[in-house]
Each structure stands twice: as structure tokens, then as C-alpha cells.
N, C-alpha and C positions, 0 to 999 in steps of 0.2 A: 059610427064609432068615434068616439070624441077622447082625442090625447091634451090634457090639459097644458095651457103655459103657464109656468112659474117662474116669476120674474127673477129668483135666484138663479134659474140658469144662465142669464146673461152673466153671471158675475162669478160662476162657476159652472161653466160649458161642459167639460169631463166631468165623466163619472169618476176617472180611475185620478182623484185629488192629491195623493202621496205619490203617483205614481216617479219612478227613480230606474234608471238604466238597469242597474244590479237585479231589479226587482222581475221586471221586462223582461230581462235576457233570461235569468231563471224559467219563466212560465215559458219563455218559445222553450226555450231546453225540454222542459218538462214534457212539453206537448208536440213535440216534434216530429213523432210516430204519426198522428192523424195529418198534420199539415202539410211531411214529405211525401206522404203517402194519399192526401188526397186533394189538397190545395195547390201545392205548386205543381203536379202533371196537368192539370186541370187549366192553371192561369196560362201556363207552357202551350199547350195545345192552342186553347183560342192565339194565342201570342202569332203563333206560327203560322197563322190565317191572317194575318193583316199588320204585322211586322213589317218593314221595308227600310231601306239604307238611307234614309231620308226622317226617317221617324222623332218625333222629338217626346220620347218617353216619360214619363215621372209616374212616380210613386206616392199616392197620399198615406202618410202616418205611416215613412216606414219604419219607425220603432228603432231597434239595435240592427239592424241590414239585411236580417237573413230573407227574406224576398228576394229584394236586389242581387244576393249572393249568389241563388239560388236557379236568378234566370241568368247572371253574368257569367256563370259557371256551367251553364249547360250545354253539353257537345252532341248534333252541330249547333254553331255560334247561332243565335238569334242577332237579325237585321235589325237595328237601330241609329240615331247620328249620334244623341247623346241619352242619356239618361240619369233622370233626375229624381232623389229621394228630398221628399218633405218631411220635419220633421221637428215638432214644437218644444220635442225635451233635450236641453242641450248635452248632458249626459251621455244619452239616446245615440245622437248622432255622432257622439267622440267614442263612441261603441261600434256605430255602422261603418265608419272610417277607417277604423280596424279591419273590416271586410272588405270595403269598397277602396279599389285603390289602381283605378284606370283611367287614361286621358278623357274618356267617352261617358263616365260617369262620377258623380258626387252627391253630396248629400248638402242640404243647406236649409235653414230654421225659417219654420212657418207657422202659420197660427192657421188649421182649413177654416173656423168659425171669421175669419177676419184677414184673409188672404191678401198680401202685397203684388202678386203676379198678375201680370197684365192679364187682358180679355183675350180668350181664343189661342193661347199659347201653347196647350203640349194637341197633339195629334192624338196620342192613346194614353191613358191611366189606369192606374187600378189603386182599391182599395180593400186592402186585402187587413179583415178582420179588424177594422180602424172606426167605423159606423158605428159599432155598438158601444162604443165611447163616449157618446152623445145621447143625451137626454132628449127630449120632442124638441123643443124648439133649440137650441142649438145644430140638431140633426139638419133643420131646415137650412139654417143659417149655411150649416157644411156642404150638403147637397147643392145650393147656389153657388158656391166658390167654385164646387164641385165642374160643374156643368158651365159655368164662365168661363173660368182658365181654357178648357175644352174646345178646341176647334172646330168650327160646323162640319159636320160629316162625322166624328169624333167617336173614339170607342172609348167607355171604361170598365174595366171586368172590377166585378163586386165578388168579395167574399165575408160572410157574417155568421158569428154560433147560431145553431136553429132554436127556437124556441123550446121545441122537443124536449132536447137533451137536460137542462136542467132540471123540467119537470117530472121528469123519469123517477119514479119511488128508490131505484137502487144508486142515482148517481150523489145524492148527498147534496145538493145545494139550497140555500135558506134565503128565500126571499127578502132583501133588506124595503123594499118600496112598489108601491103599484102605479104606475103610469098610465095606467088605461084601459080598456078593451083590449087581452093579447099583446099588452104592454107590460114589463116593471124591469126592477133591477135585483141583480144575484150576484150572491158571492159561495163559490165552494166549503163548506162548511170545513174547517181545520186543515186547509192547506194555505202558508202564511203567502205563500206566491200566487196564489190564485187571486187575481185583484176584480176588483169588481166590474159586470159589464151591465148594461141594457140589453136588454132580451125583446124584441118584438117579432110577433107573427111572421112568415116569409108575405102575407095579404098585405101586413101593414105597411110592412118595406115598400113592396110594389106601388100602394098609394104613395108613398113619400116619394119615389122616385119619379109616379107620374106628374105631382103636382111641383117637382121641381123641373118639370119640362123635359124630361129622359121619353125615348121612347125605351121600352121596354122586348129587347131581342131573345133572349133567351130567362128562363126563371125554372130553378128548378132545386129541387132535396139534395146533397150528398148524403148518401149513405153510408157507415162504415165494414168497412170491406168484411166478405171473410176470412180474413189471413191472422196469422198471431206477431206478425209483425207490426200490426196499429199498436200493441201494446197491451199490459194486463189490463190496466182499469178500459179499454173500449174492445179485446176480442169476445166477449159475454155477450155482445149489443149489434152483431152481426145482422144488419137491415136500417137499424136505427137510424132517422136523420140527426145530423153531426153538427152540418152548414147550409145555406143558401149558399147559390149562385147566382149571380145577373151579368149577364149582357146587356149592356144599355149604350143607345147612343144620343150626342146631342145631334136633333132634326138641323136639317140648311136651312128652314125656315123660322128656329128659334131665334128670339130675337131677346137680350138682357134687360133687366128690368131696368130701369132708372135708378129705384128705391130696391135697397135690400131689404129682406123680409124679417121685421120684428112684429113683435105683439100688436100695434098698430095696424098693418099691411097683409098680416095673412089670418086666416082663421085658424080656430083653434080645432074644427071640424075636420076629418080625414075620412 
């Protein structure tokens, strides 16, 4: 399966180009039925398996905060020391700040393609819906900041739209680009807040994550529920996969590359 590199990614890494707070906050709004309903019990659960009062959390691409919110707000408390949202739209994060407003956590500007944080620093992460942002090789680029920051032993829970859902004949989305084998990019056909993501396979993922050095713990479909509280546009589609999951952790025996991976250093093979 070959995902091609195009050297304009480096120089525009996101998909989502315009993206703006207002615009952001809008789509979680929007989409908030599938996510409270099947994303954050989900991140919650694993959390509460390997949480502890010692934890140094973060959050990649947490957007306008509602993750963060979502786990700082749940009773009982989840274990942590501190908790940290990343966050490369400045906007974004004077949006999440609105939410986040605890000695124990904040929000602070990062770039995941081009990471200032040291090596080995949080304990657990996640990245919740922030992957499909990212073209092939950007992705790369993100997955290795990913899994450096990353502690040896280290967990990070993944969440991504499934490839499924946009190809679905009833759900309306128009392919803008093809990136590959069970690779491209989509946008919701006439909804102005729907911003554009990358769509690959849940197979493809799994290769990208292995060959950024994850092992690979859990992988698996969300489906969406049957209740009519997911919302009009997804109670129709009762089975349908919605998202990926992953559990992945970085191995005690990973070791960081020396050279980060560009067009030069990694293949263009997966």
C-alpha cells in the first residue's frame, strides 16, 4: 500500500488551513451527541485503568477544551499531578481556557508536527480526533513527537473518524483529494462547519502507528449506538462504524531516533 509524500505537506502540515476557534467550537457543538456519547466514556474508562496521582497527563490538539472538560469534570475525580492541553491555534486555546481553569491543569501552544517538549515527558496521552488533521507525511512527523514526549512504559489513547462514515451513500460527503490506498480527504457537502479531515483505513492507522514504534494494545470500530440520543443525522446508522480506537503504548525498549523522519529518512511505503 504506498501513501505518497508531497512536499507541500511540510509547508502545510493540516488539512483543516482556515481553521479558527469559532469555527472549531461550532463542529464539537454540532457533533457532540457521537462524542459525549461515545468518545469521552470510552477515553474515561481506559483513563481509569492506569490514571494515578503521580500522572503527568496531556492532551495532543486539544482544540477549544471540551476533552479536557470532559475528563476534569467527571465524578469520581480521575487521578492525575497535572494536566496538560496542546494546542497550535491560538484562538483554540483562549477558547479552552474558558473551560480549563484548575491549578492542576492548562492549556499551552504547540506545533505536534515540530514539538518543543522534551523527550519522555507526559506518562499518558491522548489524541482524541486530532490525527486526521494530518496528511501522510506530516502524520509521520506527528506520530514521532507523538511517541518521544511519551514516557517508556507510556500509554496513549487514540480516537479518529472511520473511514466508513464518509463513504456511506446517505451521509453526504465529497471527496476533495486521494491520498492512497484507503487513504483521502473529505469534507461534508454544505455544512460550512464541517472542515475538512483525512480519512484513512483503521489497517492504515495501525501501520502508521507501528512504524512510529507504538505497540499496538487495543484497536477496534466504535459503533454508533442505538439510542436517539446520538442525534438525527446518526440514529438511522445504528451499527455503523463512527471511529477508531487505539490503545498504544511506547515499548521500554524504544529507543528515539536521532534524525526525525522526512522525505529523505522514511519511506514512502506503508
Amino acid at each position: 500500500m504506498t501513501i505518497p509524500y508531497n512536499k507541500q505537506d511540510n509547508m502545510n502540515p493540516r488539512v483543516m488551513h482556515d481553521e479558527h476557534s469559532i469555527q472549531l467550537k461550532a463542529w464539537q457543538i454540532a457533533s457532540a451527541g457521537p462524542h459525549q456519547l461515545m468518545i469521552y466514556p470510552r477515553l474515561i474508562k481506559e483513563l481509569q485503568q492506569i490514571l494515578t496521582w503521580t500522572t503527568l497527563l496531556a492532551e495532543y490538539g486539544c482544540g477549544t477544551g471540551f476533552v479536557m472538560e470532559a475528563i476534569i469534570n467527571h465524578k469520581p475525580v480521575l487521578p492525575y499531578r497535572n494536566f496538560l492541553g496542546l494546542e497550535i491555534n491560538s484562538e483554540s486555546r483562549l477558547e479552552a481556557r474558558k473551560l480549563i481553569n484548575l491549578d492542576r491543569a492548562g492549556v499551552i501552544g504547540c506545533n505536534l508536527t515540530n514539538s518543543h517538549f522534551p523527550d519522555n515527558m507526559f506518562d499518558v496521552s491522548i489524541c482524541s480526533t486530532i490525527l486526521c488533521h494530518f496528511k501522510p507525511q506530516p502524520l509521520r512527523q506527528a506520530l514521532f513527537h507523538c511517541i518521544r514526549m511519551l514516557s517508556p512504559g507510556g500509554t496513549m489513547l487514540i480516537c479518529v473518524p472511520s473511514m466508513e462514515w464518509p463513504l456511506h451513500k446517505e451521509t453526504d460527503y465529497v471527496i476533495l483529494e486521494e491520498l492512497g490506498d484507503d487513504a483521502f480527504v473529505a469534507v461534508r457537502h454544505g455544512n460550512s462547519h464541517q472542515l475538512r479531515q483525512c480519512y484513512y483505513s483503521r489497517k492504515v492507522y495501525q501501520t502508521f502507528l507501528s512504524n512510529a514504534g507504538f505497540k499496538i494494545v487495543k484497536s477496534k470500530n466504535l459503533l454508533i449506538p442505538d439510542t436517539d440520543e446520538i442525534g438525527v443525522r446518526y440514529c438511522h446508522h445504528a451499527g455503523m462504524s463512527l471511529f477508531y480506537f487505539f490503545v498504544v503504548e511506547r515499548p521500554l525498549e524504544y529507543k528515539i531516533p536521532v534524525i526525525e523522519p522526512d522525505d529523505r529518512y522514511i519511506s514512502n511505503v506503508i
